[in-house]
N, C-alpha and C positions, 0 to 999 in steps of 0.2 A: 592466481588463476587468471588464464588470457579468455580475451574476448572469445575464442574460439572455444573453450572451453566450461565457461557460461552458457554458452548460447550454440551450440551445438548445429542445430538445425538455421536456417537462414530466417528468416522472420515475414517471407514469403509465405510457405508452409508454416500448417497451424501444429503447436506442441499442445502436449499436455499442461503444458504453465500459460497456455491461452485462455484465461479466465476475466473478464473485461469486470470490472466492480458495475451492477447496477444501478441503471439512475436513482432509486430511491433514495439509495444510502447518502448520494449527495441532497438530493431534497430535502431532506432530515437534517442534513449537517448546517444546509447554509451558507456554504462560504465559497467565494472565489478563492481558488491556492495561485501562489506565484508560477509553481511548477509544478506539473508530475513527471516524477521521474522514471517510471516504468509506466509507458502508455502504450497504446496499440499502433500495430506501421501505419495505419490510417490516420491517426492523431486524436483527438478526443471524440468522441462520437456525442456523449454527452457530459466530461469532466471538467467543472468550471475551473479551469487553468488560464492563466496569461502567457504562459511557455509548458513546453513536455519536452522530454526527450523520449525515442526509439530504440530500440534496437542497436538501428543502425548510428544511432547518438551516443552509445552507451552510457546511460545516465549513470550507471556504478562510479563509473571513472570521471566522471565530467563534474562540472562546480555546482553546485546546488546553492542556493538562495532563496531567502524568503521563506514564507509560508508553504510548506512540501505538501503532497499526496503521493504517495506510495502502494501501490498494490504489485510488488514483486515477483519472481518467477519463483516461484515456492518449492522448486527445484533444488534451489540455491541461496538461499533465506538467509542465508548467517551474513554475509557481508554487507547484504542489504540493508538489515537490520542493524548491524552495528554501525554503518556509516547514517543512519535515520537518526537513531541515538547518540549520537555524537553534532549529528547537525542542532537536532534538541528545538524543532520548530517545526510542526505539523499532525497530519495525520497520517496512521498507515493501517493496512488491511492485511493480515498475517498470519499466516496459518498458528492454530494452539499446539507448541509443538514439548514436545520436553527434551529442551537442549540448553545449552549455556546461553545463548543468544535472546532466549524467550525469558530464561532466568534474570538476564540482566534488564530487559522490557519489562517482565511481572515489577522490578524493583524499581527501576528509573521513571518510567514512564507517569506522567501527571494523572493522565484517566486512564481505564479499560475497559469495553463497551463490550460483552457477547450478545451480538447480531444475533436475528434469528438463526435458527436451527433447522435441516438443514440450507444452510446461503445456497440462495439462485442467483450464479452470475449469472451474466449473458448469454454463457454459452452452456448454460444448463446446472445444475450441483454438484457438489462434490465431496469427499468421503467423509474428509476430516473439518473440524469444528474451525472455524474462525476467530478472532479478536480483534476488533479496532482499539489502536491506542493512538492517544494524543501527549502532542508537548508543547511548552507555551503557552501563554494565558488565552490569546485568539482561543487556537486547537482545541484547547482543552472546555472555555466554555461553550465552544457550540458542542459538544463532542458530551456533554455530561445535558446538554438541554435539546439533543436528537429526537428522545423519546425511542432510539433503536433498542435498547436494553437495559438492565441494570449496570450502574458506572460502580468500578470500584475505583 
């Protein structure tokens, strides 16, 4: 799948996968990430990152490092998801979905956290249920000591 096909709309105009993760959810978590790899074209507004990539970065395709943050375009969630799990260091914010992709997260993933119900990002709620997951000891102990939900 190319960039164009990802990401359809230019990142000027706002999509439906423009859901910004709220500060809270970092206030709870705690931690500076190395990276976010799905951030907004503006860059963080409030996500404690040392780098992000855009859009216009394509962080799908680009190297990732470090401690990740992912809040993905949930559009497109599988590849996301399987390159997060595969890097195996971070957090991510991810729609509950039932597909292979979530299959392989309910099993690998160290924590899993259900956020309140329903999640207010930024740009208001949305339909379906969320799951924060972590991986890596960092990830995982802020991520079970947030106090966001029950951890499985």
């Amino acid at each position: 799948m190319d960039q164009q096909q990802l990401f359809p709309t230019p990142q000027t105009a706002r999509t439906s996968d423009d859901y910004w993760t709220p500060k809270f959810i970092f206030d709870a978590i705690g931690l500076t990430f190395d990276l976010d790899v799905a951030c907004p074209p503006e860059g963080p507004a409030h996500t404690p990152c040392r780098a992000y990539y855009t859009q216009a970065d394509d962080g799908l395709n680009s190297p990732w490092n470090g401690l990740v943050w992912m809040n993905p375009p949930y559009s497109h969630t599988t590849k996301w998801a399987e390159k997060w799990l595969n890097h195996a260091n971070g957090i991510c914010l991810v729609p509950f979905a039932k597909s292979y992709w979530f299959q392989r997260l309910w099993n690998e993933a160290h924590a899993l956290v259900l956020p309140p119900t329903p999640m207010k990002f930024v740009q208001g709620e949305i339909f379906m249920p969320v799951v924060l997951a972590s991986m890596g000891p960092t990830a995982t102990h802020a991520l079970a000591n947030s106090g966001l939900g029950k951890r499985r």
